[in-house]
Structures are given as structure tokens and as C-alpha cells.
BALOBA-1460 file (C-alpha; in Angstrom, 3 decimals):
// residues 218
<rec num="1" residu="x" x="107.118" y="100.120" z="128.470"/>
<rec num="2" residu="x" x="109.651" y="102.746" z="129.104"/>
<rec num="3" residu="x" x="111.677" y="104.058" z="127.153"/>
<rec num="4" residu="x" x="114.251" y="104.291" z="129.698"/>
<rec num="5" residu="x" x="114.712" y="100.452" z="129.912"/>
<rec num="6" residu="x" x="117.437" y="99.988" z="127.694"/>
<rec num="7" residu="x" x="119.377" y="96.402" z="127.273"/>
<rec num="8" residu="x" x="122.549" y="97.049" z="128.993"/>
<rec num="9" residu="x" x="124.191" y="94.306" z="126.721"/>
<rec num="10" residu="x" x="124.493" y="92.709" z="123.431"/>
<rec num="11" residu="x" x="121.348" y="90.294" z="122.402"/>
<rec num="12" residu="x" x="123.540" y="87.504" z="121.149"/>
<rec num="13" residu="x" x="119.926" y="85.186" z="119.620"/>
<rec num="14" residu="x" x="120.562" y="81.973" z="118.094"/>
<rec num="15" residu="x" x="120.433" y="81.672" z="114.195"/>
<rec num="16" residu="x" x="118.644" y="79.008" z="112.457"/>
<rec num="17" residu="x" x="118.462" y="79.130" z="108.471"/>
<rec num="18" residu="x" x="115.935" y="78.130" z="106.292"/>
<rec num="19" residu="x" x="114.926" y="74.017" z="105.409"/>
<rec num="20" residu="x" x="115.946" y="73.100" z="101.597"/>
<rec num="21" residu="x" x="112.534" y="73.397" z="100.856"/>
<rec num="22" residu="x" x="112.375" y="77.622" z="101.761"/>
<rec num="23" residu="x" x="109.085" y="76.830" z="103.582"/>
<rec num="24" residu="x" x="110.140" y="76.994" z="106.902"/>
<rec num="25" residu="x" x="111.232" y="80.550" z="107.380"/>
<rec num="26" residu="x" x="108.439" y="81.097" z="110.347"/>
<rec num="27" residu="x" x="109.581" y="77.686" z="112.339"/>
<rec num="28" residu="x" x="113.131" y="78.831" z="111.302"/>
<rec num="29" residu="x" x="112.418" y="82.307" z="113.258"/>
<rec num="30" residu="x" x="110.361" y="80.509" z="115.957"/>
<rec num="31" residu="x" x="113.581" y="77.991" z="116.970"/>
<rec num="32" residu="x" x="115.506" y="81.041" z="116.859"/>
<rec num="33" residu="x" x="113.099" y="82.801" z="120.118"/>
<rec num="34" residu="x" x="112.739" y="79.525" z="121.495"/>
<rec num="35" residu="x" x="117.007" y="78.580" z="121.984"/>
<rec num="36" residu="x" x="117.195" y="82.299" z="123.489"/>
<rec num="37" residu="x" x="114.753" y="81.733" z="126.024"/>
<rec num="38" residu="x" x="116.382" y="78.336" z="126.911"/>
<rec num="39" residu="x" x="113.090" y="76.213" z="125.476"/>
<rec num="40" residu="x" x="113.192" y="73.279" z="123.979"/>
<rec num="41" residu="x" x="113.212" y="74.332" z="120.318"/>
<rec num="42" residu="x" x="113.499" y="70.723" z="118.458"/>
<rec num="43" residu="x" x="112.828" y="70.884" z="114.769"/>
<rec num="44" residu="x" x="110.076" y="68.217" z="114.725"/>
<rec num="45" residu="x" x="108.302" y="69.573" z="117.654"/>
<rec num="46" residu="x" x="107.829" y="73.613" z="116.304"/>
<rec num="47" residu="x" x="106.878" y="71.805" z="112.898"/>
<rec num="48" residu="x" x="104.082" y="70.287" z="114.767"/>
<rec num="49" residu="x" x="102.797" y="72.729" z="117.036"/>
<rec num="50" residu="x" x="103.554" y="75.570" z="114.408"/>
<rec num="51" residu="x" x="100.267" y="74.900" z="111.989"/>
<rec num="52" residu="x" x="102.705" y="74.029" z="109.074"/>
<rec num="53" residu="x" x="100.321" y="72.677" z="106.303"/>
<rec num="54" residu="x" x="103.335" y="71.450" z="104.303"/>
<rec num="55" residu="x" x="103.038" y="74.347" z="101.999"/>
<rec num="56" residu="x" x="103.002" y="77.525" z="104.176"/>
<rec num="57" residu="x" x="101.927" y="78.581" z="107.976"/>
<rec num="58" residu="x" x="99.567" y="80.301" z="109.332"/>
<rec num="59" residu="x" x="100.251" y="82.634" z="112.564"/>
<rec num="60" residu="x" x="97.444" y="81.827" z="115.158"/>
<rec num="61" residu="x" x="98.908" y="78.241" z="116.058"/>
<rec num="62" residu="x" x="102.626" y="79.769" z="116.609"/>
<rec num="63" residu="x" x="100.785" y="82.179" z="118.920"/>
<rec num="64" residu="x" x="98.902" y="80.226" z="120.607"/>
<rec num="65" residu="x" x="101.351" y="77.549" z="120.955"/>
<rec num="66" residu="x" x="104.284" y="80.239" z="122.505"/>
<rec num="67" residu="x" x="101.675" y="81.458" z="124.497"/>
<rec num="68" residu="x" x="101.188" y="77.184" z="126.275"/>
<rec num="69" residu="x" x="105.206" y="77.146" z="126.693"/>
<rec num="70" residu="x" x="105.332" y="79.827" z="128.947"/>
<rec num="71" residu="x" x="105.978" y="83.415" z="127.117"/>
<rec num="72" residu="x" x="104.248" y="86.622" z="127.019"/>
<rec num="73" residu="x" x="103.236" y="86.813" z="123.770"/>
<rec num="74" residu="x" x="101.396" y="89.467" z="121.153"/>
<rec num="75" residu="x" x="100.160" y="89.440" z="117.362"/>
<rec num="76" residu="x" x="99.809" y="92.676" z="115.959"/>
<rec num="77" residu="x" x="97.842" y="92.122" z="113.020"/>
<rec num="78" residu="x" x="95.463" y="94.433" z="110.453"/>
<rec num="79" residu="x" x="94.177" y="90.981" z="110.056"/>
<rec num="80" residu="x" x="90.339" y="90.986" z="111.191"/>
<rec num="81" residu="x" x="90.842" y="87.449" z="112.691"/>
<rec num="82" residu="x" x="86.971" y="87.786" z="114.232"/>
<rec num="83" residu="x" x="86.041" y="88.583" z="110.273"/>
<rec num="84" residu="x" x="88.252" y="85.377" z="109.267"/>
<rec num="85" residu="x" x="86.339" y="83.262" z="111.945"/>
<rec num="86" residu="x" x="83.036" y="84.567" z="110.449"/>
<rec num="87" residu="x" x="83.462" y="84.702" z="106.935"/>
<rec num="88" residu="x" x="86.492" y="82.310" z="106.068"/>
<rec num="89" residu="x" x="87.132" y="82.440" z="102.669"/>
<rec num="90" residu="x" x="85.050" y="85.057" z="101.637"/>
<rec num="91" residu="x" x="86.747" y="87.631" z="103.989"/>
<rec num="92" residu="x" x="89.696" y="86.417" z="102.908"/>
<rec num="93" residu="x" x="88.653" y="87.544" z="99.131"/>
<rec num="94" residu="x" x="88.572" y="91.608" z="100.379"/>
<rec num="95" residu="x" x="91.764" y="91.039" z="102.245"/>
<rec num="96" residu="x" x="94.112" y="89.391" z="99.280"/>
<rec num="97" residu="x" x="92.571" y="91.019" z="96.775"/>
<rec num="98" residu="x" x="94.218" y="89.945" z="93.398"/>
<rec num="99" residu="x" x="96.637" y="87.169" z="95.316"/>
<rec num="100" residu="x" x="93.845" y="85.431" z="96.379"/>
<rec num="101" residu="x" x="93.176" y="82.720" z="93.504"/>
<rec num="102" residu="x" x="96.703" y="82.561" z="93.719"/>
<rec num="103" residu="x" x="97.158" y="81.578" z="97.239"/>
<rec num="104" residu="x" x="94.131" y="79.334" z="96.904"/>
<rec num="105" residu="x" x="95.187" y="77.094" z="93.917"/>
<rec num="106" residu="x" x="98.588" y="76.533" z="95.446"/>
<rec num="107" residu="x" x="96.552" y="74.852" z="98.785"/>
<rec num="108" residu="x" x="97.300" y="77.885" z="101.043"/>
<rec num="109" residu="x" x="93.517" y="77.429" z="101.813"/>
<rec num="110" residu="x" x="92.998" y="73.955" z="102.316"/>
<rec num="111" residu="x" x="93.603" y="74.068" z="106.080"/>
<rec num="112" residu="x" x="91.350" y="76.821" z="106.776"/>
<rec num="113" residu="x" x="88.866" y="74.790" z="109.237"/>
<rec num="114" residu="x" x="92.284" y="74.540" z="111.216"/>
<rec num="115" residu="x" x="93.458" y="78.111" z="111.084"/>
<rec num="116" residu="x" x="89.438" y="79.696" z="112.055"/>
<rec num="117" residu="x" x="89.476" y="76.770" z="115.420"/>
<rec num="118" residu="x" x="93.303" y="78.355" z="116.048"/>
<rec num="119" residu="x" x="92.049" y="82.092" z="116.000"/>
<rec num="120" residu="x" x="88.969" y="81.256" z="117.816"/>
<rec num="121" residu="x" x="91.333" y="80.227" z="120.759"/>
<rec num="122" residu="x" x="93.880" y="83.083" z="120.045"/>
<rec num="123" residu="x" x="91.057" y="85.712" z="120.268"/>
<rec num="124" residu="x" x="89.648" y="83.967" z="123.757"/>
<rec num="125" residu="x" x="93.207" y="84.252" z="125.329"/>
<rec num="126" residu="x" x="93.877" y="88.102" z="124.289"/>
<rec num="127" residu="x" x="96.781" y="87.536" z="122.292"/>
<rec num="128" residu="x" x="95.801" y="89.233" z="119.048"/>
<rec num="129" residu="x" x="96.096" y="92.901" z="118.628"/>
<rec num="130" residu="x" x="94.016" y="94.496" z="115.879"/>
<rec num="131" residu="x" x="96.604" y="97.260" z="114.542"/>
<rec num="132" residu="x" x="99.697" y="97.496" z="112.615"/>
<rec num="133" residu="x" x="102.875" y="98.018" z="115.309"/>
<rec num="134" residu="x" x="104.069" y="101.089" z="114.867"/>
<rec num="135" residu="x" x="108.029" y="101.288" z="114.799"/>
<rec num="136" residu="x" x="108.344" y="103.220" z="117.507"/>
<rec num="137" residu="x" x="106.771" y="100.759" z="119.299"/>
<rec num="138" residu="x" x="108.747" y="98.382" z="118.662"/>
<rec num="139" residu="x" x="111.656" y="100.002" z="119.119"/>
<rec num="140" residu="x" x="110.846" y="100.572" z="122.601"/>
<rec num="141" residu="x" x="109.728" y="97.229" z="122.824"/>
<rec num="142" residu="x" x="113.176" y="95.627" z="121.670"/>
<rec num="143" residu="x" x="115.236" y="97.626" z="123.496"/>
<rec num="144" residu="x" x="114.326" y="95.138" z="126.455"/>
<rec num="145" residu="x" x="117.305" y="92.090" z="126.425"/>
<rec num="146" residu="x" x="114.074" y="90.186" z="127.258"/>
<rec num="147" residu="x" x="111.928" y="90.985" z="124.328"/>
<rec num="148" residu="x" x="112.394" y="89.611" z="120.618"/>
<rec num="149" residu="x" x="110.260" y="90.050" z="117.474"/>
<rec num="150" residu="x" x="109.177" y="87.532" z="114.670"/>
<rec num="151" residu="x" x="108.206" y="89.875" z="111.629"/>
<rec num="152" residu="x" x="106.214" y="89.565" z="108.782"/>
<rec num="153" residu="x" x="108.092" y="90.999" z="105.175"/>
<rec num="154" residu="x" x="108.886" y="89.653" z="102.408"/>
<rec num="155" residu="x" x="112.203" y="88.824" z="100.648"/>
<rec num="156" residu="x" x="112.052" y="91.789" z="98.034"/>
<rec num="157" residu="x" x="111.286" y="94.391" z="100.362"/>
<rec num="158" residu="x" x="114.749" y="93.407" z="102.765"/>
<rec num="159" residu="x" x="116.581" y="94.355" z="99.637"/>
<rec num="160" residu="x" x="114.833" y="97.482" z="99.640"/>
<rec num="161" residu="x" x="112.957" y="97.015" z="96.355"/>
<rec num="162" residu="x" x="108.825" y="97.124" z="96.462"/>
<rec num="163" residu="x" x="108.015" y="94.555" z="94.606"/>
<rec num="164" residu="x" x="105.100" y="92.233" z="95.638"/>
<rec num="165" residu="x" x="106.457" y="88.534" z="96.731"/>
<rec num="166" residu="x" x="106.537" y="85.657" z="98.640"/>
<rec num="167" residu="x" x="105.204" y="86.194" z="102.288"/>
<rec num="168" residu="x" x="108.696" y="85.793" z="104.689"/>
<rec num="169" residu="x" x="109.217" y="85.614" z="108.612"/>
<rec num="170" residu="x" x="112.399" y="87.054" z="110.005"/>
<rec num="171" residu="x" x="113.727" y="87.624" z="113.933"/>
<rec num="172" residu="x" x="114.023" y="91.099" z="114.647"/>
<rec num="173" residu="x" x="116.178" y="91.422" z="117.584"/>
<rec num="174" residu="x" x="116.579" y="95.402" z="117.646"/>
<rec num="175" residu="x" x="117.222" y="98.585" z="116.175"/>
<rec num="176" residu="x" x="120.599" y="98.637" z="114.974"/>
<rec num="177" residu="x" x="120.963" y="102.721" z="114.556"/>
<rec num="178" residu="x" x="117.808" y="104.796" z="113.242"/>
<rec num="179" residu="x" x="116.639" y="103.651" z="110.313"/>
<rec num="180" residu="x" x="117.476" y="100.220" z="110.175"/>
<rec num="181" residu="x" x="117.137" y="97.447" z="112.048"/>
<rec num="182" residu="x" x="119.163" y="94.018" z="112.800"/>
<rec num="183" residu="x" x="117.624" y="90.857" z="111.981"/>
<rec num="184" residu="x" x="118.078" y="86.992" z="111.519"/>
<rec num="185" residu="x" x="116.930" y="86.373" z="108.102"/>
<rec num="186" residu="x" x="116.511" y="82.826" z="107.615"/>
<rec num="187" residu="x" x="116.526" y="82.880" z="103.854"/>
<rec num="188" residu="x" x="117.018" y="81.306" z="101.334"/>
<rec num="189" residu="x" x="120.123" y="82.046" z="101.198"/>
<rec num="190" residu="x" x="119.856" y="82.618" z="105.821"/>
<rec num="191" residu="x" x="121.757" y="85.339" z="106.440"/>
<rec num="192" residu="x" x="122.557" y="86.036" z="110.119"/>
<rec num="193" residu="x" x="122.542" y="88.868" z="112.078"/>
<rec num="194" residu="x" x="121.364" y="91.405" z="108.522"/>
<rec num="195" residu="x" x="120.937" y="94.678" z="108.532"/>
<rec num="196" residu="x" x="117.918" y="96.631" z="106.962"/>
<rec num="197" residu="x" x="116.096" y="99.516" z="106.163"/>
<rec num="198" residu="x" x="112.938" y="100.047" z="108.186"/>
<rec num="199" residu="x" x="111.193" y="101.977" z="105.212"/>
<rec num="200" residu="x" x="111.985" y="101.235" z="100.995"/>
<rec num="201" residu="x" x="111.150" y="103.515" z="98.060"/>
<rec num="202" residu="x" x="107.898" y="104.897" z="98.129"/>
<rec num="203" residu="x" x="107.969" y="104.836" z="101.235"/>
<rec num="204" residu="x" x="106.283" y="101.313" z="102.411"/>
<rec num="205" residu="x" x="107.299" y="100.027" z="105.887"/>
<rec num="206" residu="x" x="109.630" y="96.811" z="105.515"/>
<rec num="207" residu="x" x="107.262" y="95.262" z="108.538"/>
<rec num="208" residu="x" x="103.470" y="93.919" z="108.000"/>
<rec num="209" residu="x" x="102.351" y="91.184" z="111.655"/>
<rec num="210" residu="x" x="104.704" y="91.605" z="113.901"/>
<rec num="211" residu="x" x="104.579" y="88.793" z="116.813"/>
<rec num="212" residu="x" x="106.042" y="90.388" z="119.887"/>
<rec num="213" residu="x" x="107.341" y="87.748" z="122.466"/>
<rec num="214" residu="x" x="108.999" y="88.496" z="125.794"/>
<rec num="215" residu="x" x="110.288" y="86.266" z="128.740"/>
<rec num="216" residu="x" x="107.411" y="86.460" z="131.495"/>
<rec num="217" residu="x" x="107.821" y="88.633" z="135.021"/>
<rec num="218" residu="x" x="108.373" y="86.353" z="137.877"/>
């Protein structure tokens, strides 16, 4: 994409917090892309088609699932989804290293059957990416009024602190000036239209999966 095609106007993207239950950060982020691409974005329906396990989600079946309602739409992972769909758990051992008995005894795990059929189907319709998006890239890529981001932090590091926490989803809708970016943070506490650092002490990148999504050409 060039990086002559600039959006010529404000991206004014529809907010939606958090549940009560601070589990629903990705569908949060998800009803946010939907409502700005005029789709239906009812609560009930991203829930379902979203592959929430009623303890956390997993990205394949949001992918695959914005893919079906009509958007153009990329995962960017380091993940080695083709590893996942061979090895399941045991891959997932080398890639969580010390957080994985923890993600495991809290049920993060129990749906796995689910997520390996969901990246099977991701992988056969190209929409998985094996590489970390740089931020160039998606600056370039979010300067397009037709092109919004669902990112992959978590809570510490959008207070700039690099402390190891809880996975989070925020809507990155563009670069706000160099350096930092503007987001919809869905919390807990949601915070709309926040403004953060692109890179904390030590120098880590505030961004892990990013999930680029775009209106299609007619």
C-alpha cells in the first residue's frame, strides 16, 4: 500500500467497553470494526461466532468469521498455527514457556480441538501471516480511512510499564503523531479514543498479533 494514500479525514470508530466480567475485550474490539463498517455487530452474535470459551478467546474463529461477513482480513502472528495444528498442546509448551501450566489450569486449553479445526480453515483461506507486523507497516496500513487494527498487548504494557500480564485486545485506529498511537481500549476501566506509546522501557514493542481488517475493493 502506498504511502501516499493518506485518510483525508478523521476516523470517528465506534467505542464499545469491556463486559463486567473483563473477558470480552476481543468481542469488545471486534463490535467496535464491525459498527464502522456498517455490520451487524450484535453482542450475542460476535460472542458466538468469536470462539469465546467463557474464559478467554482464541483468534482463528474472529478471523475466520470477519473473513464470512465480507472484509479483507489478515493475522499477523509469530504464532506457528501449522505447528499448533500438529502438535497442540505440546507446541504450545515451547511457545508459553513458564505461563503455560498457568493458562492450562485456568481452562484456557480445554477448547483446543476447537481452536486446531479453526486454524486448519484459517490457514486454507490465506488469512494468517507468519511474522510480527512491523510498525511501519502498520502505519501505512492505517493511514487508509478504510483500514482498522485489532491488537494484541496487554494492560501493563499501555501504561508503559513491562511487566508480564493478562493477554488484552484493543482497536488501533491510527498513528496519532510518531511514537504513539490512538486506540479504543476497552478496559477495564474502557477508555476511548487513548493514546500510547508504541515502544516501553527496555525497549519492547506495545503490539504482539495484530489482525489487520479493511473494507473490500468493489
Amino acid at each position: 500500500m502506498s504511502k501516499n494514500n493518506k485518510n483525508v479525514g478523521i476516523k470517528v470508530v465506534p467505542f464499545y467497553p469491556n463486559e463486567s466480567d473483563n473477558l470480552h475485550c476481543l468481542q469488545a474490539s471486534i463490535r467496535s470494526i464491525l459498527d464502522y463498517f456498517k455490520i451487524d455487530c450484535d453482542k450475542d452474535k460476535v460472542d458466538e461466532n468469536t470462539g469465546f470459551f467463557g474464559t478467554m478467546s482464541w483468534l482463528p474463529h474472529s478471523v475466520n468469521w470477519l473473513s464470512e461477513v465480507g472484509l479483507d482480513v489478515k493475522l499477523y502472528s509469530i504464532c506457528e498455527y501449522d505447528k499448533l495444528i500438529d502438535s497442540g498442546e505440546e507446541y504450545l509448551k515451547t511457545l508459553k514457556g513458564q505461563f503455560f501450566d498457568k493458562e492450562k489450569n485456568e481452562g484456557q486449553y480445554k477448547y483446543l480441538d476447537k481452536v486446531i479445526e479453526a486454524s486448519k480453515q484459517m490457514i486454507d483461506k490465506k488469512l494468517w501471516i507468519n511474522k510480527q507486523m512491523s510498525i511501519e507497516e502498520l502505519k501505512i496500513n492505517l493511514d487508509n480511512e478504510k483500514t482498522l487494527a485489532i491488537a494484541k498487548t496487554i494492560y501493563e504494557f499501555l501504561d508503559g510499564r513491562a511487566i508480564a500480564g493478562n493477554p488484552h485486545f484493543v482497536t488501533v485506529i491510527k498513528e496519532y503523531r510518531p511514537g504513539e498511537w490512538l486506540i479504543h481500549d476497552p478496559g477495564l476501566p474502557g477508555v476511548e479514543r487513548r493514546k500510547v506509546s508504541q515502544i516501553i522501557e527496555g525497549g519492547v514493542k506495545i503490539f504482539g498479533d495484530i489482525v489487520l481488517i479493511s473494507e473490500k475493493s468493489s
